[in-house]
C-alpha positions in Angstrom: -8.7 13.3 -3.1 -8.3 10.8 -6.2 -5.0 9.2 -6.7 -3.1 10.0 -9.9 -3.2 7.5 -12.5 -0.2 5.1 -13.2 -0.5 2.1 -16.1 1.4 -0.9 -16.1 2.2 -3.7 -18.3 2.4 -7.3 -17.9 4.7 -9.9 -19.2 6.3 -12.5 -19.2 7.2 -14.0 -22.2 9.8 -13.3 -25.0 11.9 -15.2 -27.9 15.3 -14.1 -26.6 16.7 -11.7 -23.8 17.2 -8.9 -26.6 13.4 -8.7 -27.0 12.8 -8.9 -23.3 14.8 -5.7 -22.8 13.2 -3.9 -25.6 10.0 -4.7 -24.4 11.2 -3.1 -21.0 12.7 -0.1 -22.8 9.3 0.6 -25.3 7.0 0.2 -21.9 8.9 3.1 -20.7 8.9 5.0 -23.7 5.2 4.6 -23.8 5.2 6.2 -20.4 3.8 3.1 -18.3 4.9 3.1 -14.9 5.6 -0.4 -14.3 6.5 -3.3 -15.9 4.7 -6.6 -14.2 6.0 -9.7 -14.4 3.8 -13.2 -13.5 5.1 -16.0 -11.5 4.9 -19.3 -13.4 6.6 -21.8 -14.7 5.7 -21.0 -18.0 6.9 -17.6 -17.9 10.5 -16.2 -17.5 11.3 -16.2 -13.8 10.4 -13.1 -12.1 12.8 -11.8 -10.4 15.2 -12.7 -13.2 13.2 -10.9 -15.6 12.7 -7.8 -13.7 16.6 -7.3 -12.9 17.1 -7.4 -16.6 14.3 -5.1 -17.0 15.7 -2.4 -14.8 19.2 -2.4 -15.8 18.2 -1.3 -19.4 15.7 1.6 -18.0 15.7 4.9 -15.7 12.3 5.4 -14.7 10.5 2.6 -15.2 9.3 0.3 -11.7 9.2 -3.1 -11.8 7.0 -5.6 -10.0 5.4 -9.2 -9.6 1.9 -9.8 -10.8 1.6 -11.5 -8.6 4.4 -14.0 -6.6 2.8 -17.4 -5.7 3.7 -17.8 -1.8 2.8 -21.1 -1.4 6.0 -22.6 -2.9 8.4 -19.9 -2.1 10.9 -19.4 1.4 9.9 -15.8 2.9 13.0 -15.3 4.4 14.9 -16.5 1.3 12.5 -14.3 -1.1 12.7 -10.9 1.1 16.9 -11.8 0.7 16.4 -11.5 -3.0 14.0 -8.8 -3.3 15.9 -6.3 -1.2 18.8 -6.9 -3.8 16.5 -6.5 -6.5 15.4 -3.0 -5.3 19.4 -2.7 -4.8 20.2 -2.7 -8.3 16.8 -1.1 -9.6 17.8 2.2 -7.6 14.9 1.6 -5.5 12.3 1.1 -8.4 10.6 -2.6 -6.6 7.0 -3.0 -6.4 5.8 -6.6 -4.9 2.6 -8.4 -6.1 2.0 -11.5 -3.7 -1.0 -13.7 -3.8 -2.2 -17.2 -2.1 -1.7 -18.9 -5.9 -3.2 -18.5 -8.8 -6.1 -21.6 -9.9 -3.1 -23.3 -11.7 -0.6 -23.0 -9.0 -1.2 -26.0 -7.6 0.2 -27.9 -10.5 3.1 -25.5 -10.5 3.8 -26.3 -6.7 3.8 -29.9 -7.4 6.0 -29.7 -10.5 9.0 -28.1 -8.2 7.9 -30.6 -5.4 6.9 -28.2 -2.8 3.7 -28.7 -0.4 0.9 -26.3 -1.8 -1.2 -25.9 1.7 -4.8 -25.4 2.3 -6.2 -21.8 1.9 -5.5 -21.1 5.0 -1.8 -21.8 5.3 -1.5 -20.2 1.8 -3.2 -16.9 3.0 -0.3 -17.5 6.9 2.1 -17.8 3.7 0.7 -14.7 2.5 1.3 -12.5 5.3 4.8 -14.1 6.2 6.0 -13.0 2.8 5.0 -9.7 3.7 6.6 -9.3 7.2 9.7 -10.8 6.2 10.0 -8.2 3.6 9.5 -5.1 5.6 11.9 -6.8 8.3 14.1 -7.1 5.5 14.3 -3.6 4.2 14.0 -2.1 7.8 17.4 -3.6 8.4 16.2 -6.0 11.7 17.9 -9.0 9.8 20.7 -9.8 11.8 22.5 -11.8 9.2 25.6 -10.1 7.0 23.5 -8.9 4.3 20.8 -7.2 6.0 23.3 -5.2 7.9 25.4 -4.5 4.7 22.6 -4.0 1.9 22.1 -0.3 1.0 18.3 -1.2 0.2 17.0 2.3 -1.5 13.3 1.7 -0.1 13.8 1.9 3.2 10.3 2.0 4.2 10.1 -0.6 2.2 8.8 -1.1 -1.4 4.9 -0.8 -2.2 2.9 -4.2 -1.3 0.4 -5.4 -4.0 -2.2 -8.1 -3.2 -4.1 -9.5 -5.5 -7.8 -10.7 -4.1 -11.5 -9.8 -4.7 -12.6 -13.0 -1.7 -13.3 -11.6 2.0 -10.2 -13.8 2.9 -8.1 -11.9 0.9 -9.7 -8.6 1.1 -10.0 -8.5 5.1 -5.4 -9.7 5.0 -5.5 -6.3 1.9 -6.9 -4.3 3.8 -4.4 -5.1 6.6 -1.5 -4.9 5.1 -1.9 -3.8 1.3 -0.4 -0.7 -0.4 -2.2 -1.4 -3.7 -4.9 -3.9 -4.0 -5.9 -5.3 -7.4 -9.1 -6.4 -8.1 -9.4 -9.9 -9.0 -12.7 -10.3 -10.4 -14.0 -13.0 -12.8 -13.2 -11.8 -16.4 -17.1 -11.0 -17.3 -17.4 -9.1 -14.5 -19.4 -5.7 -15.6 -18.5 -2.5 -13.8 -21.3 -2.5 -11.5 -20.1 -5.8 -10.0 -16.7 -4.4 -8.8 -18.7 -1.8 -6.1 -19.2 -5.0 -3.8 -15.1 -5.8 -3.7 -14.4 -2.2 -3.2 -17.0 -1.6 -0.9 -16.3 -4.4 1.3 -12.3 -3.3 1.3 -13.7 0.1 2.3 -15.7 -1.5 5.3 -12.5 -3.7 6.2 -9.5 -1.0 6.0 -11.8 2.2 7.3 -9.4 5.0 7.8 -6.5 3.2 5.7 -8.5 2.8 2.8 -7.9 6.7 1.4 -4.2 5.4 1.7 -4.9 2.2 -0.6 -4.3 2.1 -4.5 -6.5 0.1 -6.3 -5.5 -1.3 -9.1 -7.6 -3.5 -12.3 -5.9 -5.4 -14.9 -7.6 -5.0 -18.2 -8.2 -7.9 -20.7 -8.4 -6.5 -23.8 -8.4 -3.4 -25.6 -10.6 -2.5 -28.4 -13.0 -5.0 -29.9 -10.4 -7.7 -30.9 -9.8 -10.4 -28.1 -5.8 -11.4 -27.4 -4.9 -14.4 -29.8 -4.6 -16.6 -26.7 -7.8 -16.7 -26.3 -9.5 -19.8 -27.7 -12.1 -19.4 -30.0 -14.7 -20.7 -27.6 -14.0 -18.8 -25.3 -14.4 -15.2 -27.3 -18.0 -14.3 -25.8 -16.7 -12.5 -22.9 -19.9 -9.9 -22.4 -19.9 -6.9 -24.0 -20.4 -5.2 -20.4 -17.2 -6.5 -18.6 -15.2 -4.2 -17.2 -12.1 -5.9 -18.1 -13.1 -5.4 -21.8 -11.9 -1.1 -22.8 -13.9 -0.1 -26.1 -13.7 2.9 -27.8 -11.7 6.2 -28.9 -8.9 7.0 -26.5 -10.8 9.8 -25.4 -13.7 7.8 -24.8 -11.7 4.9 -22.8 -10.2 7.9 -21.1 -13.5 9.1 -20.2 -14.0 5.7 -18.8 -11.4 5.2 -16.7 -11.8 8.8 -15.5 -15.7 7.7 -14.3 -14.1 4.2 -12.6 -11.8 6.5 -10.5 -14.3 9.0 -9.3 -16.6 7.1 -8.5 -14.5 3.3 -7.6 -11.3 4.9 -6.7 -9.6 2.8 -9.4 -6.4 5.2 -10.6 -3.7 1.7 -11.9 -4.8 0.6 -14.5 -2.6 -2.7 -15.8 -2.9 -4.4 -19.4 -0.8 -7.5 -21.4 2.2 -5.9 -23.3 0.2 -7.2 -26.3 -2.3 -4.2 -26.0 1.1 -2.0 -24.9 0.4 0.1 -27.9 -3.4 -0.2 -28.4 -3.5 1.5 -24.7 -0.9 4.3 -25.4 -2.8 7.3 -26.5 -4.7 6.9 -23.3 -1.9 6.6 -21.5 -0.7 9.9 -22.6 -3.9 11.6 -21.7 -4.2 10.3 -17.7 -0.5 8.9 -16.6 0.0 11.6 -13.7 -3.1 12.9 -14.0 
């Protein structure tokens, strides 16, 4: 049976904490389901961010997109993430990855070893045990016996990956995977990611939600994006074109056929995305 869809924004960026809570508030008003928030240094810190996020909405979940384990403490991160799902009433969704290409800088601008791929992807998977010890109250320390965490299972585990590394530790242990494909990658080329996390996570894999970040809505590219850079192909599946009947129609397709029901997009194309969010969110 296909998964209902859920849309999410991503962001991480504003010019003063008034406009980061209102971009909180219209994401909800929209009727996205999360609001995702990057981990780097050039973006408000994440766990900051989302706490601010979900004191000014109800409904609305909030997430990482995705948390760069290499230069965090697991133990010290699952401590703070069970109080963030504390004070969201249980609204915490956790994106955790082995780095982004740039996080190497980022590790070495807070002084912290960055690892080979290896010890990022151990880093990977300690993050994500230390977590569910956290919320399953096996901590022994004051606060894990005294936090009411409202997930007690545990909140949903995002890992970002499209690399058999990554893909074989998703399968594992993911609740949502997100496919993280080159941006010109055309439709066809996201069967081989989802096919091989189908091989990997067998049984499990009807359990999985997958998840694509979109790059651009319409036929106008984000103004971030240098000129020379602009020629993204026509055929990428990042890229959504059309009427929001026909982009509807598209993302309809990509979940029969790929299983892909969250669907995440910059809060720039917040707006430009609505209308189809209207027609699928729950659907």
């Amino acid at each position: 049976m296909s998964k209902e869809f859920r849309f999410g924004i991503v962001a991480g960026l504003a010019p003063d904490a008034a406009a980061w809570t209102q971009t909180a508030r219209h994401a909800e008003g929209l009727g996205y389901s999360t609001l995702l928030v990057p981990d780097t240094l050039g973006t408000l810190p994440p766990l900051l961010a989302m706490t601010a996020a979900a004191t000014v909405t109800t409904t609305l979940r909030v997430g990482t997109f995705v948390l760069a384990a290499p230069y965090r403490n697991p133990r010290l991160l699952a401590h703070e993430l069970a109080g963030l799902d504390f004070l969201s009433g249980g609204r915490l969704e956790v994106g955790v990855g082995a780095g982004r290409p740039a996080a190497e800088e980022d590790a070495l601008a807070l002084g912290m070893p960055y690892g080979t791929a290896g010890e990022r992807l151990a880093l990977v998977r300690s993050v994500i045990g230390e977590v569910r010890e956290a919320f399953a109250g096996s901590r022994t320390n004051a606060f894990a016996r005294s936090m009411n965490t409202v997930q007690r299972q545990g909140p949903p585990i995002m890992i970002a990956g499209a690399g058999p590394r990554m893909l074989t530790l998703a399968a594992e242990e993911a609740d949502i995977v997100a496919l993280a494909v080159q941006a010109d990658t055309p439709e066809e080329g996201l069967r081989g990611p989802v096919g091989t996390l189908r091989d990997l996570a067998g049984a499990r894999f009807d359990d999985i939600e997958l998840s694509m970040n979109l790059l651009q809505i319409g036929d106008e590219p984000p103004p971030w994006v240098p000129e020379g850079l602009r020629s993204t192909s026509a055929q990428a599946a990042a890229i959504l074109r059309g009427s929001p009947r026909e982009m509807a129609d598209t993302l309809l397709r990509r979940r029969d056929e790929l299983g892909l029901s969250y669907i995440t997009v910059s809060a720039f194309f917040a707006d430009a995305l609505a209308p189809v969010v209207e027609l699928l969110a729950g659907r």
